[in-house]
DRENDO-1510 file (C-alpha; in Angstrom, 1 decimal, always signed):
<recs>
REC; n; res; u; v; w
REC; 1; UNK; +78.9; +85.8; +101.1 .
REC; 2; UNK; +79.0; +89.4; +100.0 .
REC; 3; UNK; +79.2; +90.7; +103.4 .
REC; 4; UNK; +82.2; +88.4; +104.5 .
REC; 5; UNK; +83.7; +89.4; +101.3 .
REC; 6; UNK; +83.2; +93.3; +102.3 .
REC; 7; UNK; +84.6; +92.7; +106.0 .
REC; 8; UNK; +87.6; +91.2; +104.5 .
REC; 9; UNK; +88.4; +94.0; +101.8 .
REC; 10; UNK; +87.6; +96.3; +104.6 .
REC; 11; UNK; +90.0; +94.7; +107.2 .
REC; 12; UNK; +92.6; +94.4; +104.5 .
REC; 13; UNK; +91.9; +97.9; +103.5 .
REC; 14; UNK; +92.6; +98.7; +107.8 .
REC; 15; UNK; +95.8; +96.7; +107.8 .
REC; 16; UNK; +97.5; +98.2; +104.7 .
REC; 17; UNK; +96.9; +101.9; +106.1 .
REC; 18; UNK; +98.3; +100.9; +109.5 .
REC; 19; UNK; +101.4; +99.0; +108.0 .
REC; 20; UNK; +101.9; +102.5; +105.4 .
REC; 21; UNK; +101.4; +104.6; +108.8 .
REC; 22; UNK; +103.9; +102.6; +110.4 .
REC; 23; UNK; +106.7; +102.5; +107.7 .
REC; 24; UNK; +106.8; +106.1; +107.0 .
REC; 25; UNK; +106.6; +106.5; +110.6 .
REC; 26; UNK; +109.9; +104.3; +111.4 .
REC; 27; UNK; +112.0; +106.4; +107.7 .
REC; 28; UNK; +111.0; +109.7; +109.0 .
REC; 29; UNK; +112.3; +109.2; +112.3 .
REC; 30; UNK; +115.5; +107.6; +110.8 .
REC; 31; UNK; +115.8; +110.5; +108.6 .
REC; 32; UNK; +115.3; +113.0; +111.1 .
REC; 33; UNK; +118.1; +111.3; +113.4 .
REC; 34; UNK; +121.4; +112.0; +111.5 .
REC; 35; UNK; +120.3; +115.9; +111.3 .
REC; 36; UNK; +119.7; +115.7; +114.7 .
REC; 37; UNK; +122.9; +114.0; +115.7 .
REC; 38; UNK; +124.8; +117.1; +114.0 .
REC; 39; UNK; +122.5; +119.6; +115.4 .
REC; 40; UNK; +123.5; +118.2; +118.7 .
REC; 41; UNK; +127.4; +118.1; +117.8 .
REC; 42; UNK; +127.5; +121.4; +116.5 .
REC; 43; UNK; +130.1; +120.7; +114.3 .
REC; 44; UNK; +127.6; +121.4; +110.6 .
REC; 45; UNK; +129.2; +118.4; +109.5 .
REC; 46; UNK; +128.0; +118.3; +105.6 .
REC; 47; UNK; +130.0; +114.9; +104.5 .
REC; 48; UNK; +128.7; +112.9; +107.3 .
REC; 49; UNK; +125.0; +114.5; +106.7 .
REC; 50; UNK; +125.1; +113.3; +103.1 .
REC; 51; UNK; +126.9; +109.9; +103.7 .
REC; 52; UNK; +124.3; +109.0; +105.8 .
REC; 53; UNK; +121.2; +110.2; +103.6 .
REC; 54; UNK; +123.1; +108.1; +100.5 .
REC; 55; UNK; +123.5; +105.2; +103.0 .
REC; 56; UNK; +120.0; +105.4; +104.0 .
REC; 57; UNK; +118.8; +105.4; +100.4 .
REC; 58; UNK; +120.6; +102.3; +99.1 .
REC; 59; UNK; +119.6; +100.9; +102.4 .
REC; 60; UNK; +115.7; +101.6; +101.5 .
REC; 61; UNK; +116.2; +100.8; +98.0 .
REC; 62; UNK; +117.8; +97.0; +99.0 .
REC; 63; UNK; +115.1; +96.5; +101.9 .
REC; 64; UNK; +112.0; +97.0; +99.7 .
REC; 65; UNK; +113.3; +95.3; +97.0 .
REC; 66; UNK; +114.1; +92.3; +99.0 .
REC; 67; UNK; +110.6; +92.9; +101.4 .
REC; 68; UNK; +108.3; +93.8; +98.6 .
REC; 69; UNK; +110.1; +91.3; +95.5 .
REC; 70; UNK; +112.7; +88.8; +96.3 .
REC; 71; UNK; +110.8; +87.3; +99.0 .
REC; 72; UNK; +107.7; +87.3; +97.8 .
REC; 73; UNK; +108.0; +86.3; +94.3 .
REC; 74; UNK; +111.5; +84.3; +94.5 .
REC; 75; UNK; +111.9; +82.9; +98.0 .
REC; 76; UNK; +108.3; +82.0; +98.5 .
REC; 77; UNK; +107.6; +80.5; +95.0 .
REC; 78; UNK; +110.5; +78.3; +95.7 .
REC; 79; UNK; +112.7; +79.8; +93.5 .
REC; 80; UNK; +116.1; +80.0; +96.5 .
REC; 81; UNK; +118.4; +79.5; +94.6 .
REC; 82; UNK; +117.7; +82.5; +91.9 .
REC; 83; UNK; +116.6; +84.0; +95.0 .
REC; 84; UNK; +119.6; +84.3; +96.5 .
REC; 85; UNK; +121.8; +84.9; +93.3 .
REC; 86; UNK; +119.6; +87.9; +93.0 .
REC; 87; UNK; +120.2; +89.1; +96.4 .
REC; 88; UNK; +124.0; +88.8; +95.9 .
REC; 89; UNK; +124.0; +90.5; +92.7 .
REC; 90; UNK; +122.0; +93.3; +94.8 .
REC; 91; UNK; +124.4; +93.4; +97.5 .
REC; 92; UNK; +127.2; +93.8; +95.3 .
REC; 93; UNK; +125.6; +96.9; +93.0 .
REC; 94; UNK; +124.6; +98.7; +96.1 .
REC; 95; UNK; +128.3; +97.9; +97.6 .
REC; 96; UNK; +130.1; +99.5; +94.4 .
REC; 97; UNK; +127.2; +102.7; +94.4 .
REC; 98; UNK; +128.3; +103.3; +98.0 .
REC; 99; UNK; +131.8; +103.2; +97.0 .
REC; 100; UNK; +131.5; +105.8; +94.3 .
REC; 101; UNK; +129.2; +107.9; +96.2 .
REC; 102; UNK; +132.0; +108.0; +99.2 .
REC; 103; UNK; +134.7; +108.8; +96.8 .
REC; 104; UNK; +132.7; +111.3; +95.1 .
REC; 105; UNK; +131.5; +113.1; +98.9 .
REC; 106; UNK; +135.2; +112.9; +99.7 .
REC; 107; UNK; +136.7; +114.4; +97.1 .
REC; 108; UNK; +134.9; +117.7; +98.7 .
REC; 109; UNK; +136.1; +118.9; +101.9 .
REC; 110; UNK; +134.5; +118.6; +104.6 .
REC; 111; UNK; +132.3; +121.3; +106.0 .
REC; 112; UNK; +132.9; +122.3; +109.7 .
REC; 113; UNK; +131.8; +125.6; +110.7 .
REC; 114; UNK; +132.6; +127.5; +113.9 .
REC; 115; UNK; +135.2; +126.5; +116.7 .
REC; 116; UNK; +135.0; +123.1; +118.0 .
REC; 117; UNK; +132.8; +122.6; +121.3 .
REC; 118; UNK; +133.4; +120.0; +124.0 .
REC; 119; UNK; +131.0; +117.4; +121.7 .
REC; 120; UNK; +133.5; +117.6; +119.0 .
REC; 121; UNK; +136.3; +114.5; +118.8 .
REC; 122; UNK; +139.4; +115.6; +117.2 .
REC; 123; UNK; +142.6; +112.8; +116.9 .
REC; 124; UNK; +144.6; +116.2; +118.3 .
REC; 125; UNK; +142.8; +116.5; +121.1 .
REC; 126; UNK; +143.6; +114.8; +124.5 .
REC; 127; UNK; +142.5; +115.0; +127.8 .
REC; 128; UNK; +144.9; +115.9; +131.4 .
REC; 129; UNK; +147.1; +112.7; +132.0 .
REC; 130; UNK; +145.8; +110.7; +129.1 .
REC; 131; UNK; +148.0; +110.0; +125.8 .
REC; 132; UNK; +146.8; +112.4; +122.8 .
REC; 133; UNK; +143.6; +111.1; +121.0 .
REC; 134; UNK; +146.0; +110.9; +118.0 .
REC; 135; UNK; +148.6; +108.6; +119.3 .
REC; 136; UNK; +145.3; +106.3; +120.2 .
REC; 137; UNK; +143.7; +106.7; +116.4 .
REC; 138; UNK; +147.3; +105.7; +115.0 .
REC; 139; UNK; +147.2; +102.6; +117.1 .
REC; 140; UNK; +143.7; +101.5; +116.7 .
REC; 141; UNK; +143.0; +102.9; +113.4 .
REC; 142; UNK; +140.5; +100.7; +111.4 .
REC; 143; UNK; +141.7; +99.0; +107.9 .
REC; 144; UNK; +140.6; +101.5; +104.9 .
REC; 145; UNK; +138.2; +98.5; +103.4 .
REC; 146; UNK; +136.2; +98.5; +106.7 .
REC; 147; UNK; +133.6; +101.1; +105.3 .
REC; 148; UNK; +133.2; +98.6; +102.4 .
REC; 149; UNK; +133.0; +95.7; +105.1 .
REC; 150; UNK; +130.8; +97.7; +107.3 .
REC; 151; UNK; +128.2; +98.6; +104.4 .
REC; 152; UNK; +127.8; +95.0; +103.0 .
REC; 153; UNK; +127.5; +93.5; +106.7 .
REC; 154; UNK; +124.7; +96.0; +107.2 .
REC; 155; UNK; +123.0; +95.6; +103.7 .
REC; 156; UNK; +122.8; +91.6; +104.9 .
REC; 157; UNK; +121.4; +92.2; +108.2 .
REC; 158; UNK; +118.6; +94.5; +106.3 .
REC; 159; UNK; +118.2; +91.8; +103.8 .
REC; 160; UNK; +117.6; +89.3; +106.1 .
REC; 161; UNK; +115.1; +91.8; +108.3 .
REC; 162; UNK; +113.2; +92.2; +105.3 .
REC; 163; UNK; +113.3; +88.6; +104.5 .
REC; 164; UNK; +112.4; +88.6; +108.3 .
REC; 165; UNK; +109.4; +90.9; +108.1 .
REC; 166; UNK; +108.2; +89.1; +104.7 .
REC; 167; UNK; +107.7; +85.9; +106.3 .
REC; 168; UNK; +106.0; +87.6; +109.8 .
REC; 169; UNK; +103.1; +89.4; +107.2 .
REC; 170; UNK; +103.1; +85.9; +105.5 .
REC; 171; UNK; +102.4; +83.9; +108.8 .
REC; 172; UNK; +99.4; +87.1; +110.3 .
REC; 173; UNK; +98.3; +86.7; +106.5 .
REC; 174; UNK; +97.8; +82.7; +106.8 .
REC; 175; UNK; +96.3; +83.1; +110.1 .
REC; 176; UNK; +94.0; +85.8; +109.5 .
REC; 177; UNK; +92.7; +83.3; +106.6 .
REC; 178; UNK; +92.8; +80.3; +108.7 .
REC; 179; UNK; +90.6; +82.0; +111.4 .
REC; 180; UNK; +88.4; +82.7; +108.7 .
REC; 181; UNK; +88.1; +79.8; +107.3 .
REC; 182; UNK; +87.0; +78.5; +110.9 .
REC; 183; UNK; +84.6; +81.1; +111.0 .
REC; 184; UNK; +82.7; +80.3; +107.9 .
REC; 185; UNK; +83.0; +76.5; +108.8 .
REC; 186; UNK; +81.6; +77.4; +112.1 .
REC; 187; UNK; +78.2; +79.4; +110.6 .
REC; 188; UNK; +78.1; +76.4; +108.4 .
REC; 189; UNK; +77.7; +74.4; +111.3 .
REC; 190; UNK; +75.1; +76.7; +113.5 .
REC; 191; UNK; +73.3; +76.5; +109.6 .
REC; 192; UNK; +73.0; +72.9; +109.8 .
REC; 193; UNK; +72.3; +72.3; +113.6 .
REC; 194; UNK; +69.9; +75.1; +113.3 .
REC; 195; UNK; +68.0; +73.5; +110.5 .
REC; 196; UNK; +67.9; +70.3; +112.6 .
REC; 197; UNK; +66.5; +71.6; +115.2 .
REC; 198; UNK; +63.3; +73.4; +113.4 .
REC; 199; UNK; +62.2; +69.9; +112.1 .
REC; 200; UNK; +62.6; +67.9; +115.2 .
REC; 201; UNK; +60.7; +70.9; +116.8 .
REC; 202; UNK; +57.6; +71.0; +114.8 .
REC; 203; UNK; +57.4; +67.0; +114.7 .
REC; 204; UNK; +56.7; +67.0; +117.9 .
REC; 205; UNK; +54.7; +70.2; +118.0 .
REC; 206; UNK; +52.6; +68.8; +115.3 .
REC; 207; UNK; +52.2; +65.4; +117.1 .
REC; 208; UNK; +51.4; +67.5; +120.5 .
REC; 209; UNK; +48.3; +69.1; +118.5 .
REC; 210; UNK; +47.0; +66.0; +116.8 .
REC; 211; UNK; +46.7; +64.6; +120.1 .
REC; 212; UNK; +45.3; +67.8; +122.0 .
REC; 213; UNK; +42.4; +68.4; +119.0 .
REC; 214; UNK; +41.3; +64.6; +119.4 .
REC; 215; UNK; +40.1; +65.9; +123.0 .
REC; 216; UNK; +39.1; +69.7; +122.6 .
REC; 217; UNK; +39.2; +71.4; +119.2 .
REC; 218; UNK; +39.1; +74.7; +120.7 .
REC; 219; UNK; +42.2; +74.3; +122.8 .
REC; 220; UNK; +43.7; +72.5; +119.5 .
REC; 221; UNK; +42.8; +75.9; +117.5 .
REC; 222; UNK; +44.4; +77.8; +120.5 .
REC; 223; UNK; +47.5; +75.7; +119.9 .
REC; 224; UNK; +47.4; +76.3; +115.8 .
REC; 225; UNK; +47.4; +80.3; +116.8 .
REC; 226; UNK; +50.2; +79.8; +118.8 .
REC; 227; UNK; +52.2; +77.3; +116.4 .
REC; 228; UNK; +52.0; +79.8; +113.6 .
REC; 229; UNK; +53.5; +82.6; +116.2 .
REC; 230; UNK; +56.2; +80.2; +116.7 .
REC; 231; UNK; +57.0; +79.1; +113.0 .
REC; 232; UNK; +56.9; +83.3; +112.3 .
REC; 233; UNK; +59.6; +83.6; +114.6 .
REC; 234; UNK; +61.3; +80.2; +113.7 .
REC; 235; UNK; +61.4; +80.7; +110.0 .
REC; 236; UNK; +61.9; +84.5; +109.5 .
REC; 237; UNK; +63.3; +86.4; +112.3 .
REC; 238; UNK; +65.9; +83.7; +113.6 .
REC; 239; UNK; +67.4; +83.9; +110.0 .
REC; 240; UNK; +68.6; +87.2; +110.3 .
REC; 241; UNK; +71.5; +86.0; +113.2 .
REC; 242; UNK; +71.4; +86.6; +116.7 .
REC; 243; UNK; +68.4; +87.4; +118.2 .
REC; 244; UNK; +68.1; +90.0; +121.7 .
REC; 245; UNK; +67.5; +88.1; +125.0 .
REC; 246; UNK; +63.9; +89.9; +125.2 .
REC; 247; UNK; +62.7; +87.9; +121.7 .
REC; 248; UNK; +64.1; +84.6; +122.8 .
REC; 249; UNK; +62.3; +85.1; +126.3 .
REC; 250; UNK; +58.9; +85.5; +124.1 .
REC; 251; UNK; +59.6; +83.0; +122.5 .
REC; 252; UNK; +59.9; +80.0; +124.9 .
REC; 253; UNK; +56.7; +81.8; +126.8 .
REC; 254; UNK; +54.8; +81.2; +123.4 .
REC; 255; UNK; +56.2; +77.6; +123.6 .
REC; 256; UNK; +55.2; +77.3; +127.4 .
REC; 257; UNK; +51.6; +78.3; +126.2 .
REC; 258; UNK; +51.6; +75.9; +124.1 .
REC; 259; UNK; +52.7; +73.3; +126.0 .
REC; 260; UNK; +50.2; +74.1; +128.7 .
REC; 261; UNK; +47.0; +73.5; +126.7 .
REC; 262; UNK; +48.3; +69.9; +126.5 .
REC; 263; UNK; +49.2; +69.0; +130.3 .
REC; 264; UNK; +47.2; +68.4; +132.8 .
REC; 265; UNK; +46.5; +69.9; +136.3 .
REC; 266; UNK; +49.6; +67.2; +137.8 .
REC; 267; UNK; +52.1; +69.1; +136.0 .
REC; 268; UNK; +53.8; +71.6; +138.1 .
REC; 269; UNK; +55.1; +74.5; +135.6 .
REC; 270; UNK; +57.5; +77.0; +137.6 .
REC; 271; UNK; +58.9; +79.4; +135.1 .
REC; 272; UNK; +61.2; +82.6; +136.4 .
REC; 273; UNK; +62.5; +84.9; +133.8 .
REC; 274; UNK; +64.3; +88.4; +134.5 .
REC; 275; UNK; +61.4; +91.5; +135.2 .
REC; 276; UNK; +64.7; +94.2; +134.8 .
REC; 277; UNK; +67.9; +93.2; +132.2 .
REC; 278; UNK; +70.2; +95.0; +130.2 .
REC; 279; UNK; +68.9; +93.4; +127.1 .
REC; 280; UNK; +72.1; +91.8; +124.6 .
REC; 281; UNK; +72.1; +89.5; +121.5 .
REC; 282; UNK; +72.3; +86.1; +121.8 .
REC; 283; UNK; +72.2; +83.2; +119.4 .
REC; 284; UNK; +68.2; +82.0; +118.3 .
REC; 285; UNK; +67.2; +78.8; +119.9 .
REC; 286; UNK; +69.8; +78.2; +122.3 .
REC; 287; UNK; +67.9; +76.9; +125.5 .
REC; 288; UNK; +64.5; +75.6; +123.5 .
REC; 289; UNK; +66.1; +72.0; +123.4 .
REC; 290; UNK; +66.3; +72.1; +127.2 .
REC; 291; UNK; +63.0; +72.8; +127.3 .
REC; 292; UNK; +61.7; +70.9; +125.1 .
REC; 293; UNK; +63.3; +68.0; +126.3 .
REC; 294; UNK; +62.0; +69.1; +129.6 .
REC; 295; UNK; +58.2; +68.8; +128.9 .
REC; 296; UNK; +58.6; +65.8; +126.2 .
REC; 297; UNK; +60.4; +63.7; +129.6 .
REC; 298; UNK; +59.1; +65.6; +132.3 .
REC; 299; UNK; +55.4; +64.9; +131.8 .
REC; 300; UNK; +53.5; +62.1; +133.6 .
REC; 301; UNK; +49.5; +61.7; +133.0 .
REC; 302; UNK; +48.7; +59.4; +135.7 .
REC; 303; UNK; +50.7; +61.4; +138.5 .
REC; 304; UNK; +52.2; +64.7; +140.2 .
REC; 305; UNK; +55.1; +65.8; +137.7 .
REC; 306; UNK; +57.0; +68.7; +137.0 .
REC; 307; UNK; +59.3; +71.1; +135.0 .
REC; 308; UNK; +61.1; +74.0; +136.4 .
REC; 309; UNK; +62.6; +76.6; +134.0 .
REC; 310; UNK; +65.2; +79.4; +135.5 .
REC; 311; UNK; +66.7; +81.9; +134.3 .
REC; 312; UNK; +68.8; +85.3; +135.2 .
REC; 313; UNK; +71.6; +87.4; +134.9 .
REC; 314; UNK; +74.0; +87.4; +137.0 .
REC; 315; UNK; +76.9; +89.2; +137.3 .
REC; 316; UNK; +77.6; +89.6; +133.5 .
REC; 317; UNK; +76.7; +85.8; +133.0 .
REC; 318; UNK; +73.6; +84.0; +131.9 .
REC; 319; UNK; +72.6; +81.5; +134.3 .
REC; 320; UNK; +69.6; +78.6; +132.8 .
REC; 321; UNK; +68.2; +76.3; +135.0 .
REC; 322; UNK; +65.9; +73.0; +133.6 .
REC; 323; UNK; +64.7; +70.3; +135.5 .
REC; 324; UNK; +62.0; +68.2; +134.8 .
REC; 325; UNK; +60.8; +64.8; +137.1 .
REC; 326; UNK; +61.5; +61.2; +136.1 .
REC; 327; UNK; +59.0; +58.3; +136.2 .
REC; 328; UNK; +59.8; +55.1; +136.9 .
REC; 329; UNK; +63.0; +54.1; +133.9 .
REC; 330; UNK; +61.2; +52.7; +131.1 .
REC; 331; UNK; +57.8; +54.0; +131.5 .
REC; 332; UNK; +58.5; +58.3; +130.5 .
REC; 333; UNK; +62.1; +57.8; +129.6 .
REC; 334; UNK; +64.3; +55.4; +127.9 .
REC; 335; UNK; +68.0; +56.2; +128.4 .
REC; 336; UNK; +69.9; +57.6; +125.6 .
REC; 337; UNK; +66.5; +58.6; +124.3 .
REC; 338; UNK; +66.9; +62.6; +124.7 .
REC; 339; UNK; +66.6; +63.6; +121.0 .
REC; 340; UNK; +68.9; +65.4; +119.4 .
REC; 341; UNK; +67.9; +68.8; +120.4 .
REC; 342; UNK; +70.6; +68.0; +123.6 .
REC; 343; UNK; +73.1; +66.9; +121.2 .
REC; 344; UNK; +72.8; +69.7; +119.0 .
REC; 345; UNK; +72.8; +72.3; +121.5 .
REC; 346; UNK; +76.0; +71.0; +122.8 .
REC; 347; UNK; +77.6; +70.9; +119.8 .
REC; 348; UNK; +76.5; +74.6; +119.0 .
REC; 349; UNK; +77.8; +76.2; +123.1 .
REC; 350; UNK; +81.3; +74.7; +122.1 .
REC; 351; UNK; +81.7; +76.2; +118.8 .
REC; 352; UNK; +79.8; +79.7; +119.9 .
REC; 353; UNK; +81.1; +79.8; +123.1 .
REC; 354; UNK; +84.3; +77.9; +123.5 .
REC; 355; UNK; +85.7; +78.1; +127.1 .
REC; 356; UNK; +83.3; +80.7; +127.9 .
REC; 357; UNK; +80.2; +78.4; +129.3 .
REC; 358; UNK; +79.8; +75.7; +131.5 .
REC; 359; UNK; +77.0; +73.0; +130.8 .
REC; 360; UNK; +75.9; +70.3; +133.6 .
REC; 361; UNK; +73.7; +67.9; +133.3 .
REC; 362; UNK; +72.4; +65.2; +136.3 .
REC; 363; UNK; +70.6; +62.9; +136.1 .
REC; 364; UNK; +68.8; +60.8; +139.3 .
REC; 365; UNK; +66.3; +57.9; +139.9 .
REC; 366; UNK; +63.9; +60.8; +140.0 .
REC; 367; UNK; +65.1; +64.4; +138.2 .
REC; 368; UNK; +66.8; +65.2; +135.4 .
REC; 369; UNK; +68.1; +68.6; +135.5 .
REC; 370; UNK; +70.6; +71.0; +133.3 .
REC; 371; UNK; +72.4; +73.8; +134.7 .
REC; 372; UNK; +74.1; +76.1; +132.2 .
REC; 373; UNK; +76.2; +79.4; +132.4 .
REC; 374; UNK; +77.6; +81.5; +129.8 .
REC; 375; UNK; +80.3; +84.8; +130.0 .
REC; 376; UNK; +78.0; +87.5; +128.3 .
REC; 377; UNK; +80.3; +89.7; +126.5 .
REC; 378; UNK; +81.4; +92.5; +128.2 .
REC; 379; UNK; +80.5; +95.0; +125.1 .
REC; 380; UNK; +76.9; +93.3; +125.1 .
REC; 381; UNK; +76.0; +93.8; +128.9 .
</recs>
């Protein structure tokens, strides 16, 4: 729990320094613009300069309030209606501040320096068989409230773009926790399949070596030895999380052992692991019900049997192979009698590996075989 708790401050921590990083990044580049706009212009325009600056300020001052306040603790709480009465109130203080401010920037002259250049618009100016740019400002000349009209438009459009980006965060915030929420709901669920599987495991371990010391008690001391190997790994090691593709591969060569001091010379055992791998982690006790499944079904005293286990990499994939012979129906197997090792298994590649394996199972008059795949990570491989 303390460990998910510390990947989520940590992550949280992440997010918050790239969102910080990515506002001052956006203000400093809209700061930077209007000095650059006059730098271009030549014209050392000082009204327009610190117009724009004041603009820019109450337009911060209403964004944040709205993005970090309103919306948060109004809008979301369900509190609209005070939520919007606010925001009007805010519009309207910002709206009168912008108006004093331009009266107050007026009231100086403005401050051109030098001779105008080519960039610079003046209503004397025309151009060679086009009416004077003064007869078109008389003509065209926007209302004297437009400013005012101008600033409260924009200071809505930034409300609502705050409002905007409040309820994107919101929406990565509840997603973030809902994939999280899956996440600890899916370790819940390995937990509890794992834990099934150890018991059903050593019942029929145990019920393997009561019957093998009844007919030699050295190979039933043999068997003991390599129980206890087993349970070390079972109980310990696989508790720790994902286990490397080199432990898993001792493993089930333990269990084969194991097996093997109970069969007889009928059985056929082919087993073919990988000599050379890029080893990679992979969850404990994934392909152990196959094979136990293999040798509980695939083993007949009274004639030639088998139980082939295969597997390799290949091409960034992990390719299993089990198959195990059939006696006749009723005598080795019962249908619908596979334990629940195969059901659990299942259950475990579609929650570890969702889209990323493929699981086939046939089953004949005399074979019952599995054929599995799984997309290794590229980082593991």
């Amino acid at each position: 729990m303390g460990k998910t708790y510390a990947h989520l401050l940590a992550g949280f921590k992440q997010g918050k320094k790239i969102k910080i990083f990515l506002h001052l990044t956006v203000w400093i580049i809209i700061l930077i613009l209007p000095a650059y706009l006059i730098y271009l212009d030549d014209s050392h325009d000082t009204f327009f300069l610190n117009r724009t600056y004041m603009q820019i300020l109450l337009y911060a001052f209403i964004f944040y309030v709205n993005y970090l306040w309103l919306t948060p603790k109004l809008f979301f709480r369900g509190k609209k209606v005070l939520y919007f009465i606010v925001s009007v109130l805010l519009v309207g203080m910002m709206t009168f501040i912008n108006e004093l401010t331009f009266k107050a920037f007026d009231d100086h002259p403005h401050n051109f320096q030098g001779q105008p250049t080519g960039n610079q618009f003046r209503p004397d100016m025309g151009f060679p068989g086009n009416p004077p740019m003064g007869e078109l400002f008389k003509k065209k000349s926007p209302p004297k409230s437009w400013p005012m009209y101008n600033f409260i438009l924009t200071t809505l459009f930034i409300s609502g773009f705050g409002m905007g980006l409040c309820f994107s965060d919101k929406l990565m915030k509840n997603e973030k926790e809902r994939k999280e929420a899956e996440k600890e709901k899916l370790n819940t669920e390995l937990a509890f399949l794992k834990n099934q599987i150890n018991p059903h495991f050593f019942f029929n371990t145990l019920n393997n070596i009561y019957s093998l010391v009844q007919i030699s008690v050295e190979d039933g001391q043999k068997a003991i030895l390599h129980l206890s190997k087993l349970m070390r790994y079972l109980l310990y090691e696989t508790e720790s999380g994902d286990k490397l593709l080199s432990q898993e591969i001792d493993f089930i060569q333990t269990y084969i052992e194991l097996m093997r001091l109970r069969i007889s010379e009928k059985v056929q055992i082919e087993i073919q692991f990988p000599e050379e791998y890029k080893d990679f982690s992979l969850p404990p006790l994934l392909f152990l019900p196959f094979i136990e499944n293999a040798f509980k079904h695939g083993i007949s005293y009274r004639r030639q049997s088998y139980v082939k286990i295969h597997l390799d990499i290949i091409q960034e994939m992990i390719v299993f192979e089990c198959s195990n012979s059939i006696g006749n129906k009723g005598e080795d197997l019962v249908k619908s009698d596979y334990g629940i090792g195969l059901e659990n298994v299942k259950k475990r590649l579609n929650l570890i590996y969702p889209a990323k394996h493929k699981l086939t199972i046939d089953e004949s008059e005399t074979e019952f075989s599995i054929y599995l795949t799984i997309d290794i990570p590229k980082a593991e491989v």
